[in-house]
C-alpha positions, -999 to +999 in steps of 0.1 A: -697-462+059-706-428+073-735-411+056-730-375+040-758-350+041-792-362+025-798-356-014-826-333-003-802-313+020-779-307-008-804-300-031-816-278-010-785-260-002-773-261-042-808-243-047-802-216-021-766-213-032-777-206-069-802-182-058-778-164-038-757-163-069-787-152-085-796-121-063-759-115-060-758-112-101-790-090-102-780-066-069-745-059-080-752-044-114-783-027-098-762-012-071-737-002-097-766+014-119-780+030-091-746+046-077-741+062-116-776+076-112-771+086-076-738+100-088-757+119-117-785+130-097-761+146-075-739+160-103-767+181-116-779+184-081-746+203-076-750+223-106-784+237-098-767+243-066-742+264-085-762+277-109-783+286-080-757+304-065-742+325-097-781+335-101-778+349-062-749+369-070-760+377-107-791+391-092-772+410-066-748+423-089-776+435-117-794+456-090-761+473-075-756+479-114-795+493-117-789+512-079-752+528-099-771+539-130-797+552-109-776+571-088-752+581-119-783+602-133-788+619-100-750+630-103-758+641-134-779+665-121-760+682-103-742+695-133-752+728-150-738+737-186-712+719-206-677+710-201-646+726-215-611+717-211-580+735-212-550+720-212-523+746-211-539+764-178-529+741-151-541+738-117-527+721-086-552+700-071-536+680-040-502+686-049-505+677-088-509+699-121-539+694-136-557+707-168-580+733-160-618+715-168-647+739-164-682+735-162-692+767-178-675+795-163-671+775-135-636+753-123-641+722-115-606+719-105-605+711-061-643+718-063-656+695-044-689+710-039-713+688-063-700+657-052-701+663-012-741+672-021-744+637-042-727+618-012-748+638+012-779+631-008-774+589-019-747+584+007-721+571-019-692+583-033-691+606-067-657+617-085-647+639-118-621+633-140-601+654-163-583+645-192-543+650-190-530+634-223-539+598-223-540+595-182-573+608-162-566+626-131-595+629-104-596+665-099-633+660-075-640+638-053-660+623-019-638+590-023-615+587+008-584+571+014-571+550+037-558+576+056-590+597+055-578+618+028-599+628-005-582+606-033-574+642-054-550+638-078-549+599-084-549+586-119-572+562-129-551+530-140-546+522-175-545+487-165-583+491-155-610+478-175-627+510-175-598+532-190-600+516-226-637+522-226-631+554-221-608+565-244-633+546-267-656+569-259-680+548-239-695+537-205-679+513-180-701+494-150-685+467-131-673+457-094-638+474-080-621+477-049-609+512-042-590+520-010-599+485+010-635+489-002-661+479-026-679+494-050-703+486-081-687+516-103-701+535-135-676+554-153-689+577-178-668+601-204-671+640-201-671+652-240-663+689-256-686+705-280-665+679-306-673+648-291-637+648-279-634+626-244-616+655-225-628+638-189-649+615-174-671+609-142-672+582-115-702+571-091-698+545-067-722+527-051-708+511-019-707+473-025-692+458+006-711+453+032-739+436+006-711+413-008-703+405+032-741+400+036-742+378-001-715+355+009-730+350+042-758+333+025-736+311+001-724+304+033-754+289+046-759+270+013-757+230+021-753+197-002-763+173+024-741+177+056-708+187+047-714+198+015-707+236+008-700+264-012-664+281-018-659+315-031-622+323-051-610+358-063-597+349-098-588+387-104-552+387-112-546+427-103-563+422-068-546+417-041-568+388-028-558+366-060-558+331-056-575+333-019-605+324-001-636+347+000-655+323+013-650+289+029-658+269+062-625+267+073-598+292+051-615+324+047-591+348+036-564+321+031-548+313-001-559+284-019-522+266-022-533+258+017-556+232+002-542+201-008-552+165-020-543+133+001-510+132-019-501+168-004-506+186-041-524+222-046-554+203-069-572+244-071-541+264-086-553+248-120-588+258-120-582+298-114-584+298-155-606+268-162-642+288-161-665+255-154-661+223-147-660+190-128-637+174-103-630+140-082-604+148-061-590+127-027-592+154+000-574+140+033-597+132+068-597+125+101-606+088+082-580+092+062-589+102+025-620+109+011-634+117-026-646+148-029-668+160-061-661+195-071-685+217-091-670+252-104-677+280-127-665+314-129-686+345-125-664+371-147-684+402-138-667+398-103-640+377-111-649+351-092-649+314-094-674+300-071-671+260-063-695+234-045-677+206-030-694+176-017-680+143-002-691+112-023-696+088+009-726+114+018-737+115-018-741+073-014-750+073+015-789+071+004-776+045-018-758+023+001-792+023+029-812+012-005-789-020-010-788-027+025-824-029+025-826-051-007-800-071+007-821-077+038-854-079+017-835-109-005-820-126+028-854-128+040-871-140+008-842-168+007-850-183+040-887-186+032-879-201+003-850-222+013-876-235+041-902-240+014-878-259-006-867-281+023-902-291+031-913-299-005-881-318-008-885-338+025-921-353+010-907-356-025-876-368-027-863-373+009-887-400+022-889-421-012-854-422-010-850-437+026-882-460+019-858-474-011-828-475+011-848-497+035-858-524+012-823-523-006-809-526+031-831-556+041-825-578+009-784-569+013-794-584+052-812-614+043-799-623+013-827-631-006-826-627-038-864-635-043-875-606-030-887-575-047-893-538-042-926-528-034-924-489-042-952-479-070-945-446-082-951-427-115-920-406-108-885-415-105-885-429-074-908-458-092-884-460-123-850-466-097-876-494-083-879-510-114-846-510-127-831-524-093-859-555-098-852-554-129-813-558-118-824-587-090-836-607-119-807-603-140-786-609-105-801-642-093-796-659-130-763-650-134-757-665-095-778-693-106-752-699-136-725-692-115-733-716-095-733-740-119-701-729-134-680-732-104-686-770-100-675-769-136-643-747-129-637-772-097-636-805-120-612-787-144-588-775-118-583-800-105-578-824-141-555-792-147-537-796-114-533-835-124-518-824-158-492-797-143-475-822-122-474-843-151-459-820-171-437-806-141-418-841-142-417-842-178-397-804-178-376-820-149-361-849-168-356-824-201-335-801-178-312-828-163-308-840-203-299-803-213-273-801-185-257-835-195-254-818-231-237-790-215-211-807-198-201-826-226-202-795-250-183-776-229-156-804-228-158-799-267-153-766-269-118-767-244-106-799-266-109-774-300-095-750-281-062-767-272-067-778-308-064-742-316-035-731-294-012-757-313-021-754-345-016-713-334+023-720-326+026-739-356+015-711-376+044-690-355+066-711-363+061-711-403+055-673-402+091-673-385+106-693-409+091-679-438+104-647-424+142-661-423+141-675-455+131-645-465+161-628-450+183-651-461+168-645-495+176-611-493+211-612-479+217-640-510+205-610-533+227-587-519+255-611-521+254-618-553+253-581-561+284-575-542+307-605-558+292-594-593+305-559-582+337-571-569+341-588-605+335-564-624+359-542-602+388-568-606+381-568-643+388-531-643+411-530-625+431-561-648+427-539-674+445-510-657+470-530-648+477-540-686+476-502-692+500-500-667+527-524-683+516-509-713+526-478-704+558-490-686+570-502-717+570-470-730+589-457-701+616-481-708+619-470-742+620-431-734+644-441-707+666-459-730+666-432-753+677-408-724+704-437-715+718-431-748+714-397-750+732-394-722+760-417-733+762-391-763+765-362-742+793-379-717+811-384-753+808-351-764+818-331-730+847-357-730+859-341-766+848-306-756+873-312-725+902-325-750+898-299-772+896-273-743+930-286-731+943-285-765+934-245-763+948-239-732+944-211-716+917-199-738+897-228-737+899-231-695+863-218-689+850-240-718+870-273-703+851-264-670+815-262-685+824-293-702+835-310-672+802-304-657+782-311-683+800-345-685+794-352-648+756-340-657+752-367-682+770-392-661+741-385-631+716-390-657+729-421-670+733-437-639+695-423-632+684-441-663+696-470-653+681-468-617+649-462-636+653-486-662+655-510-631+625-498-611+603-500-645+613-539-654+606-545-615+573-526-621+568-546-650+576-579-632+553-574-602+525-560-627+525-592-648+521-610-615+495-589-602+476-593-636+479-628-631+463-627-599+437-606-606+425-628-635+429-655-609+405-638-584+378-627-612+377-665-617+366-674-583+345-642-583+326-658-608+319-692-593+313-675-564+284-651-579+275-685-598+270-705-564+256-678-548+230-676-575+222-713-572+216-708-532+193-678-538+171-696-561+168-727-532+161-697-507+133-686-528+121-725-532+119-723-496+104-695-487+073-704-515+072-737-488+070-720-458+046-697-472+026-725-486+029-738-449+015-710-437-014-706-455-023-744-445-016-738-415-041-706-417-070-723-438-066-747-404-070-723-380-102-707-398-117-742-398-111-744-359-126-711-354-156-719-374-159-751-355-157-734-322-181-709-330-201-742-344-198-757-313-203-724-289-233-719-308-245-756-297-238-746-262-257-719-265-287-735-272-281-762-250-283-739-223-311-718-244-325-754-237-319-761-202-332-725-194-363-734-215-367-764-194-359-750-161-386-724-172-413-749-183-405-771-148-413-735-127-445-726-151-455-762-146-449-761-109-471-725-109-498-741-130-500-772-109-498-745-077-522-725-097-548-752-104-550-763-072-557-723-059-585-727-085-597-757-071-602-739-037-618-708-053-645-726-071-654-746-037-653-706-022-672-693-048-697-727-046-698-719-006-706-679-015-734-688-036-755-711-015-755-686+010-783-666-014-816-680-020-818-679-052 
């Protein structure tokens, strides 16, 4: 058998792997807590950057506000006496009606005089205002338009945040863009001898060039090596809303131009946020990248400045810290997995193989006398002693063995002796058992031609009991039908009596007609005499007696026609009587005969029936000896299987033994081979 890697190998290797596992369980949640803290550090790195940042512009914007103020007094030294409006005198000034405002005496109306000698003075731009209703209308100014032209007659927008301050009565300072320029404004209101705002005054302190020169150095403001600040115009009445003033790549450019690896505008939400954090997947040239954005609004300016930096910079520091644990561990894991494999090698490997050995020579030898000779206090000496310990137990049990297979020979082969005897035994109870199945079977067709007689004998009573039967029944009806016959001839005797009865009285009634008749001839014969005796008066009467004469002539000769018919009636009714009581005679003995032969039917068919039933009570016998006799077959061949059976389990015993026999000589031969 091929040998495996050593116990010490693997131990060594299960070690290593656990303490892989080990470092692996302790690195991972430490790289995890270090790339929160990383992520942390650099969050608030990123907000001191900002903060940083607002304090830049903050500081720039409070000392354009100090430099406006400062400036805004030295216009207000310019003026000399109090203001005064009046609002029904108007004056054109570029092309627009005005209010007349006067600074004493003086109109300040397209007098541009005070304000050239501020701008000549501070080198920014100074304007006045007069009231006209609700709207102020610059009536003085140095502020130039586009064109080149002084800005005379332009309204300050109500829109403005300044314009509500001053109709408040109050002071405005805060960044605008006038004309494609910048300026850090103060607006201040011109008030009557009331304290009614009838104007107001405007100083301007140039602010572009220094926001040019501020965002500059937010420019130069870096996170690492891509990290950097953007600068957003928030000002919704600007015309630069929603666009770069300051960015690496997009100055000037509107901030929909920026979009996230799935091609949305991810800064259109923050322009009304104020401050916040963002993770947001910028696409690369590597494909996408997470950017962390840092943002918060500076509202004097409405701006809303952002710091973006790429989180694969922001680990970067990171990731080089578990790279060097990882190689610090790797190292550590060698030295000790060589450690390991050397204390192993003395402690566990070479015991081992010295046990092997010794194992290996008695397994060679096969000397069972032998013993280890490994003294150890460890486990190495308690495997040592068990497997002496197991020797012992070894070479008495083959000693016993030993013995017990010269027992296990004698027996087998006493067993083999008593299989064949028994073999013989089940071979002469099989050939009886199949002797008693030839002769049961030979049985069992004898009951069954038994069976099939006694079978048409019960046909033939069912048969006969079935005529009889018949007969029976056709005896019943016969002797219905001759009773019926009788009683019909009786009735109809009885009209014929009626009938000679009644032609009696026919004879009579003719009779009496006969002599009526005679009567009436008489009388029309002395009607006619006495007719002719009248002549010719009694003509008519001798003719109507004429006739009736001839009339009772007809009916006497039809009484006697009748008279005759009636006694001939009479004669063949007498006869017919006769007869009839003749035939209800032999009506009689016949219904009496018939009578006699139904009750011998009925005799007969209790007989057959009685047959039947014997002849039934047979044929249950035969079946119950049949079933007596297949049961006996049954077991007969129950039997002879049995036997067959024993014979082949005899045959396997004897076949068995003597395989037995042949492994306790083996097993005798096997042991002597130890030394025991």
């Amino acid at each position: 058998m091929k040998r495996a890697s050593s116990i010490g190998s693997r131990l060594v290797l299960t070690q290593v792997v656990l303490m892989v596992l080990v470092a692996g369980a302790i690195m991972y949640p430490l790289y995890l807590f270090s790339q929160r803290l990383m992520l942390e550090r650099t969050q608030k790195v990123q907000a001191q950057l900002l903060a940083q940042s607002l304090n830049m512009v903050d500081g720039f914007n409070e000392s354009l506000r100090l430099s406006t103020r400062q400036f805004e007094k030295v216009f207000f030294a310019e003026f000399k006496g109090g203001f005064s409006l009046k609002p029904a005198q108007k004056i054109r000034v570029a092309g627009a009606e005005t209010p007349a405002l006067m600074m004493g005496s003086e109109l300040v109306n397209g007098n541009n005089q005070m304000a050239d000698h501020f701008s000549a003075v501070s080198g920014n731009v100074a304007s006045i205002y007069a009231r006209d209703g609700d709207d102020f209308v610059r009536i003085s100014t140095t502020l130039l338009m586009e064109n080149g032209n002084r800005a005379l007659g332009s309204k300050l927008e109500r829109a403005a945040p300044a314009y509500a301050k001053l109709m408040a009565g109050d002071g405005y300072i805060g960044l605008a863009n006038l004309y494609g320029r910048d300026y850090v404004t103060s607006y201040s209101p011109i008030k009557d001898g009331d304290g009614k705002v009838i104007g107001a005054t405007f100083v301007g302190v140039g602010a572009t060039e220094g926001i040019a020169s501020l965002l500059v150095r937010l420019g130069k403001v870096r996170l690492e090596d891509s990290g950097h600040i953007d600068v957003i115009d928030v000002n919704p009445a600007s015309a630069s809303y929603g666009r770069y003033l300051l960015h690496p790549k997009l100055n000037g450019r509107s901030i929909d131009k920026s979009r996230d690896a799935g091609g949305q505008p991810y800064l259109r939400d923050l322009l009304k946020a104020g401050s916040g954090n963002l993770t947001v997947r910028l696409p690369s040239d590597k494909g996408a990248d997470a950017h962390m954005l840092s943002y918060a609004a500076f509202a004097p300016w409405n701006w809303l400045v952002v710091s973006d930096e790429t989180e694969s910079e922001l680990q970067r520091e990171n990731r080089m810290l578990v790279v060097w644990l990882a190689a610090g561990c790797s190292v550590l894991l060698v030295v000790l997995a060589l450690a390991l494999w050397g204390v192993t090698r003395i402690l566990v490997t070479r015991p081992v193989r010295q046990l092997v050995a010794e194992v290996a020579s008695i397994r060679d030898n096969h000397d069972l006398q032998h013993r280890l000779q490994i003294r150890r206090r460890d486990e190495m000496g308690e495997v040592a002693d068990a497997l002496n310990g197991l020797l012992d137990s070894f070479q008495q049990a083959l000693n016993r063995t030993s013995h017990h297979a010269v027992d296990l020979d004698r027996a087998a082969q006493d067993l083999s002796q008593k299989a064949g005897a028994a073999a013989a035994s089940s071979g002469e109870q099989r050939n009886s058992a199949q002797q008693m199945s030839q002769h049961t079977e030979l049985l069992i067709a004898g009951v069954e031609q038994i069976e099939r007689v006694v079978g048409e004998a019960s046909d033939v009573a069912r048969a006969s009991s079935e005529a009889a039967q018949n007969g029976s029944t056709s005896l019943v009806a016969a002797v219905d039908e001759v009773n019926r016959i009788t009683a019909t001839l009786d009735n109809a005797a009885d009209s014929l009596q009626a009938l000679e009865s009644n032609a009696r009285q026919i004879s009579d009634i003719v009779n009496v007609i006969h002599d009526i008749a005679d009567q009436t001839n008489l009388l029309a014969l002395n009607a006619a005499i006495e007719a002719a005796r009248a002549g010719e008066m009694g003509r008519g009467f001798a003719v109507v007696a004429d006739e009736v004469r001839k009339l009772a002539e007809r009916t006497s000769q039809s009484t006697r026609q009748i008279a005759g018919m009636i006694e001939a009636m009479q004669q063949a009714t007498v006869l017919a009587v006769q007869a009839m009581r003749q035939s209800v005679s032999c009506a009689s003995e016949g219904a009496a005969i018939t009578a006699r032969a139904r009750e011998a039917m009925a005799s007969i068919v209790a007989d057959a029936e009685k047959s039947m039933e014997v002849v039934a009570c047979i044929n249950q016998e035969l079946a119950s000896q049949r079933q007596a006799v297949e049961s006996i077959a049954v077991q007969v061949a129950h039997v002879a299987r049995l036997a067959d059976t024993n014979n082949q389990a005899a045959e396997r015993s004897a076949e068995t033994a003597g395989e037995m026999a042949r492994l306790a000589d083996s097993l005798t031969r096997e042991v002597r081979v130890f030394r025991a």
